[in-house]
N, C-alpha and C positions, 0 to 999 in steps of 0.2 A: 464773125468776130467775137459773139459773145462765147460763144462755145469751147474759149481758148478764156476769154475773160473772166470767166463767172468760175471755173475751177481754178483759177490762178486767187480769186479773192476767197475762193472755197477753203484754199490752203490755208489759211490766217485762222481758222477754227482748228483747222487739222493738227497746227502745232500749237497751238495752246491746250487743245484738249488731248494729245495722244498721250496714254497713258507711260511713264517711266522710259521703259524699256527699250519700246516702236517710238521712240520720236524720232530720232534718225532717219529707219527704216521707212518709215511711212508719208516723213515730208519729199524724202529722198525719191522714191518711185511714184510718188504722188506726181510731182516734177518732173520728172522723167516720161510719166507718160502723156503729161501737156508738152512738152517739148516734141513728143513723138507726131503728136499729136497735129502736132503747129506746122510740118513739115508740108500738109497737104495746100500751103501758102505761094509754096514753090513752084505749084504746076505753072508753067508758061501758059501765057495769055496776050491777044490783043487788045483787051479794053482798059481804056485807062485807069477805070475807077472797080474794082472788086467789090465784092462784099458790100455794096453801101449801103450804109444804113446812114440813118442821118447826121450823124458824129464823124465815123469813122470811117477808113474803107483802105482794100490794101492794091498798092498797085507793082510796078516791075522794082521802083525805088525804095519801098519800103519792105519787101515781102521778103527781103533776103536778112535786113536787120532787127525788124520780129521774129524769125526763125534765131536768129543769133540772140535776142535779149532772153527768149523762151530755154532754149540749148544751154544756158551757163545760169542760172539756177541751180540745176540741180549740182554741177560745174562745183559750184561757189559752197553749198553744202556739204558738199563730198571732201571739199578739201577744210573747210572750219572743223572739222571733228573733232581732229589732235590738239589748237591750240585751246577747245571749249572743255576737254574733258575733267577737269579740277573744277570748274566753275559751279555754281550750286545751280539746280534743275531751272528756278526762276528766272534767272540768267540767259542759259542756251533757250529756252524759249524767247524771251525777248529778242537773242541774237537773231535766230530763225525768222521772226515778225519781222525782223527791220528789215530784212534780205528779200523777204517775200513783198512786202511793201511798194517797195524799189519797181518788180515787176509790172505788175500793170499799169504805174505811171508813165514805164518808159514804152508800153506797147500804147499806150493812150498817147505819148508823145509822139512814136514812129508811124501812127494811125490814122492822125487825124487828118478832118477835112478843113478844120478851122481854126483860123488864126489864135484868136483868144484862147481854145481850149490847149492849143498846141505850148503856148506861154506859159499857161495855169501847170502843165505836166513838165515840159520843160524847167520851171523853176522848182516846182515841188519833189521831181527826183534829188535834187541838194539836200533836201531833209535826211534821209535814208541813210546815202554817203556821211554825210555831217555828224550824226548821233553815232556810225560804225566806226567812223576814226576816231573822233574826240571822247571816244565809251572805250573801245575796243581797243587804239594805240597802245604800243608796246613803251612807248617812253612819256616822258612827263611833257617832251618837244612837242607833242600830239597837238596838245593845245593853240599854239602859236600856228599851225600847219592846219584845222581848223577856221581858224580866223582868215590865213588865207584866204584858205579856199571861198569860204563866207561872202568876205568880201570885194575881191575879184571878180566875184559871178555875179554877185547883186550892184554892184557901180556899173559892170559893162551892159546887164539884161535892163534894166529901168529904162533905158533908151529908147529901147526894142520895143518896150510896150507903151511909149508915147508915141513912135512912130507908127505902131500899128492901129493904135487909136486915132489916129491922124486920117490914116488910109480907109477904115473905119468912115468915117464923116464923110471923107472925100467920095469915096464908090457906093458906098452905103453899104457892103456887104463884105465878108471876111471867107466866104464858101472858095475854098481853092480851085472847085472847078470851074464855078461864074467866075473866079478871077482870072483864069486861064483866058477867058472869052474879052475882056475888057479891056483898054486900051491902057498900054504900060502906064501907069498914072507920074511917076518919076520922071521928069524931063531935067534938061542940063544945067534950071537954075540952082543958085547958090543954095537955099533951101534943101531943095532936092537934095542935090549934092551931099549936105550933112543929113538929111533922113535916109539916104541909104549907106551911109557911114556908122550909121544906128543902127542901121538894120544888119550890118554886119560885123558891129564891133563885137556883140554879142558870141555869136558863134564863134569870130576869131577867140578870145579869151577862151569858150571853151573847148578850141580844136586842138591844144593853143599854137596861138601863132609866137615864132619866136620875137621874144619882147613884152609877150604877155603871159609867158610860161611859167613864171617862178612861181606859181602857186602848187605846179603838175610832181614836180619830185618830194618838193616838202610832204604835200598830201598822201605819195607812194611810201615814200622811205617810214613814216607813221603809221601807215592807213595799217590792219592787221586782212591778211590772206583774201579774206571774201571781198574787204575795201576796193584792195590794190584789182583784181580782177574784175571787177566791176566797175571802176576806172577806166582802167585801160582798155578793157572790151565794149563796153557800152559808152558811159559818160560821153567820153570825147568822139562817139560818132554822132551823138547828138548835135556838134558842133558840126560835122561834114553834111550830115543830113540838112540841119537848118539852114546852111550857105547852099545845100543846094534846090531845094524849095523854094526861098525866097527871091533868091538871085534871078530866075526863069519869069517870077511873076512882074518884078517891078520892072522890067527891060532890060535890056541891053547896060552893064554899066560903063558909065564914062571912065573914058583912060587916066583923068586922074586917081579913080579908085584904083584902074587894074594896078600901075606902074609899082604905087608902094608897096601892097599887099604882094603881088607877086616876085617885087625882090627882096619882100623879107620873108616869104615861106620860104625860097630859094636858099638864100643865104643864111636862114636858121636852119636850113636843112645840115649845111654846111657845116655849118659851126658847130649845132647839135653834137654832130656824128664826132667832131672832133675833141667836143668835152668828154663827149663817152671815153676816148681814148686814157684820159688821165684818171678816171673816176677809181675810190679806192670801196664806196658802198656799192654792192652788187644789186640792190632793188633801184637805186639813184641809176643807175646803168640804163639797167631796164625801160626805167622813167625816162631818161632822157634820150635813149632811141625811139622811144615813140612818139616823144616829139620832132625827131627827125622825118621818119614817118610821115607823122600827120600833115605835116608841113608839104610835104609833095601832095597831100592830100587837098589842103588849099588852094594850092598854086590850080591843081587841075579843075577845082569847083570855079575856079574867079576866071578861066579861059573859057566858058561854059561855051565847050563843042561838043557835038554826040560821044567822041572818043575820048576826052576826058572826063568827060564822067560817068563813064563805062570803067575806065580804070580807076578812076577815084572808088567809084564802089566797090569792086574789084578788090582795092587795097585794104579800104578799112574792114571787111568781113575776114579778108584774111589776117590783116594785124591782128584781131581782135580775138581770131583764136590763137595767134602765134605767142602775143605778145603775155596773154594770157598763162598759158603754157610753161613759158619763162616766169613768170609771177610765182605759179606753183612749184618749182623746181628748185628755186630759189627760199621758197618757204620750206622747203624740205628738206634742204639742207642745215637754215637756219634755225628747223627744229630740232636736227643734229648737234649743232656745234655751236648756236646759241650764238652767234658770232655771219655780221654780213660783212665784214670784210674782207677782201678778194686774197690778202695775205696770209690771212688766217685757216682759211678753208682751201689748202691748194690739194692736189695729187688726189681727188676721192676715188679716181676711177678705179685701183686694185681695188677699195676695198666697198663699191659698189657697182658693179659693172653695169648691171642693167639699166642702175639710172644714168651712167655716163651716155646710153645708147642713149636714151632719150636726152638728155644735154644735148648732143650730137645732129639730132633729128630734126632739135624743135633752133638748133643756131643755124644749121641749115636752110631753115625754111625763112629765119629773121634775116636773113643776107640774101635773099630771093636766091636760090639755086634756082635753077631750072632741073625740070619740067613743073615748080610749084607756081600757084596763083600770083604768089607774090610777083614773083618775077614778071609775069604775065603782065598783071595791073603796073609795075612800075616799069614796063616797058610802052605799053599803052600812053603811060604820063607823059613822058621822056618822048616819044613819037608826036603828041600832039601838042608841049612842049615847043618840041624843035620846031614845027611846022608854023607858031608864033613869032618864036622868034629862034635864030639860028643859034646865035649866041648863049643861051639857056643851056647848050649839052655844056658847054664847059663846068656850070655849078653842077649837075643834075649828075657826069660822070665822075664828078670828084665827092661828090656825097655818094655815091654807088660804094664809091673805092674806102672811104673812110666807113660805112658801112661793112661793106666786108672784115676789115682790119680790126675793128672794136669788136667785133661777132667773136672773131678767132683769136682775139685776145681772152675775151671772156670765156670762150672753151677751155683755151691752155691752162687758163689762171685757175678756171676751178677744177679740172678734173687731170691735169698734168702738172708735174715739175713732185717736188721731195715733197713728206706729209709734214707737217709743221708737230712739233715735238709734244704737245702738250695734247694733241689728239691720242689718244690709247685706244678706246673702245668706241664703237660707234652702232647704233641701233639698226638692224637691220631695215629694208626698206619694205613695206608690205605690200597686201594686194592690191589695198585702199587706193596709193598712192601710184601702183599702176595700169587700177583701172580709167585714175581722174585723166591722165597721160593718155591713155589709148581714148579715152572719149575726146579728148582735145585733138587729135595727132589724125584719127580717122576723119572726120568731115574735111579737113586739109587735103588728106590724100585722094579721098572721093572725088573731093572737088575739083583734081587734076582733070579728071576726064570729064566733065561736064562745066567751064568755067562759062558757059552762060548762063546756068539758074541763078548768079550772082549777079552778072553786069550789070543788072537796071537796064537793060535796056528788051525791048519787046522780042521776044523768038520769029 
């Protein structure tokens, strides 16, 4: 563990002291080869607990989203380049510090073995986020979208750590593996009842569940390039992660939790996919597919059977680089034509082919085609889904459908139909921007052929 941590906190020197030139160069491969690095996380194993040391330790459930929080670092750098380069030297250092920051909180959050320390990293990844939208935003809205986010995550997580303080007192110990051993402490009283309603309002807000999302697009459509990817790739699997941790340790939950949670993941899935239909901001789009997303993501943590949460995991490694991908494509355009609206920017494909390919690739993969993971994990859901309840295929194939339809609306819109008159000339697309692409678009397709180093679940 440390040997992944200690050059991650090593980077925080490396970009504040790298001289002029190599700052780029050297946070950039610096990252890159902890990420490289990080992959030996992956080997399959039977033991529950890896690496332990007394904090931390990785097991089948986290080993695949440490590999993912390490992999988009450098991700997230590679793509900040273009909007930093006016900015004075002071500046892109700081940006750098906040981005690297961000890291080892959220591998301290995917890591750990105990409760308390998991809440400390849990909450303090918000700082990171929070100073790169409300610094960084591209509009004055930034601010208001900020406060959101702020406050959304600090009214739903204050629960979570009375309840865990609770559980604290109760068993005496917070060690996830002695809590493995110990008898569900949560039983059917009223009580109860509301402390695992705490214990999962938390993660619902930041998975988000539909109803408690409006803080997810405000923070997208403001956040700048490295925000929005680290959002959507990481942030909100903190939320699938925490729901699925938690939920194993405190027992079995009672059916009045499952009943509402499960038909509002469902039917925000729904609804989601069907705002997307109307949406006229392209990054809002984005946003608000992967709270569609996410949402099949919940529904399969709160049935907690082996099979969904094999796809649940499944899903969110793969949103995280799809969704990703889309983030960056989107930023590359808008560094084109300065403009996210879906009207404004139609027809690019003459006049950049290559990146229509990857347009192409990475909408493909956001609609699950098959043979990708995606499809995989949301067929996994959808099977284990069904096998709850029958009636769930009816939301589960109508969010599939309306999935598909916003996917290949957002193809048409941006890269097909007449160019809009006021585009003339446009910047060519460089190497930069496809190499951040083939680094996003490769571990997807890798992952075709081996989709159980992801599932969380033991080889």
């Amino acid at each position: 563990m440390l040997k992944i941590l200690l050059p991650t906190i090593m980077l925080l020197p490396t970009a504040l002291l790298s001289p002029q030139k190599l700052l780029w160069t050297n946070t950039t491969t610096h990252s890159l080869l902890i990420a490289t690095l990080s992959l030996h996380w992956l080997l399959p194993s039977y033991y529950p607990h890896k690496n332990l040391s007394q904090w931390t330790s990785t097991d089948q459930t986290s080993s695949s989203l440490l590999v993912l929080s390490c992999w988009l670092l450098p991700l997230m750098i590679l793509a900040s380049q273009n909007h930093l380069q006016h900015e004075p030297m002071a500046r892109k250092r700081i940006f750098i510090t906040t981005l690297i920051t961000a890291q080892p909180l959220l591998l301290l959050a995917f890591s750990t073995t105990e409760l308390t320390l998991f809440y400390i990293s849990f909450e303090a990844t918000l700082i990171p986020t929070l100073i790169l939208i409300t610094r960084w935003g591209a509009q004055p809205e930034r601010l208001s979208a900020g406060i959101y986010l702020l406050f959304y995550t600090l009214i739903s997580s204050l629960p979570l750590l009375v309840t865990i303080l609770y559980l604290h007192t109760h068993i005496g110990t917070l060690h996830l593996a002695i809590l493995k051993l110990s008898h569900p402490t949560l039983t059917n009283s009223w009580t109860d009842f509301l402390l695992s309603l705490a214990l999962l309002m938390a993660f619902m807000v930041k998975a988000p569940l539909y109803g408690l999302h409006l803080w997810l697009p405000k923070a997208h459509v403001e956040a700048p390039i490295a925000g929005s990817m680290l959002l959507a790739a990481l942030l909100l699997k903190l939320g699938g992660y925490g729901i699925m941790r938690l939920t194993i340790l405190t027992g079995p939950l009672s059916p009045q939790l499952h009943y509402p949670f499960l038909t509002l993941a469902l039917w925000g899935a729904l609804m989601t996919s069907s705002i997307c239909l109307r949406q006229t901001d392209l990054k809002s789009l984005i946003a608000y597919s992967s709270v569609s997303h996410m949402g099949l993501v919940v529904a399969a943590c709160i049935l907690q059977t082996q099979w969904s949460f094999s796809g649940a995991m499944i899903l969110m490694i793969s949103h995280g680089l799809t969704s990703s991908m889309l983030f960056c494509l989107a930023n590359s355009t808008y560094e084109r034509t300065h403009s996210r609206i879906l009207l404004l920017t139609r027809g690019l494909q003459p006049l950049m082919p290559l990146t229509a390919t990857w347009w192409l690739l990475a909408n493909l993969t956001n609609m699950a085609l098959p043979p990708t993971t995606n499809l995989m994990a949301e067929l996994t859901i959808m099977t284990a889904l069904f096998n709850w309840s029958t009636l769930t295929i009816i939301l589960t194939g109508a969010a599939t459908m309306l999935t598909a339809s916003y996917t290949l609306y957002m193809l048409l819109s941006t890269q097909r139909g007449t160019l809009p008159t006021h585009i003339t000339s446009l910047q060519n697309s460089n190497t930069r921007e496809h190499l951040l692409m083939t680094l996003h678009i490769t571990p997807l397709m890798l992952l075709i052929m081996k989709p159980e180093m992801i599932s969380g679940m033991p080889l």
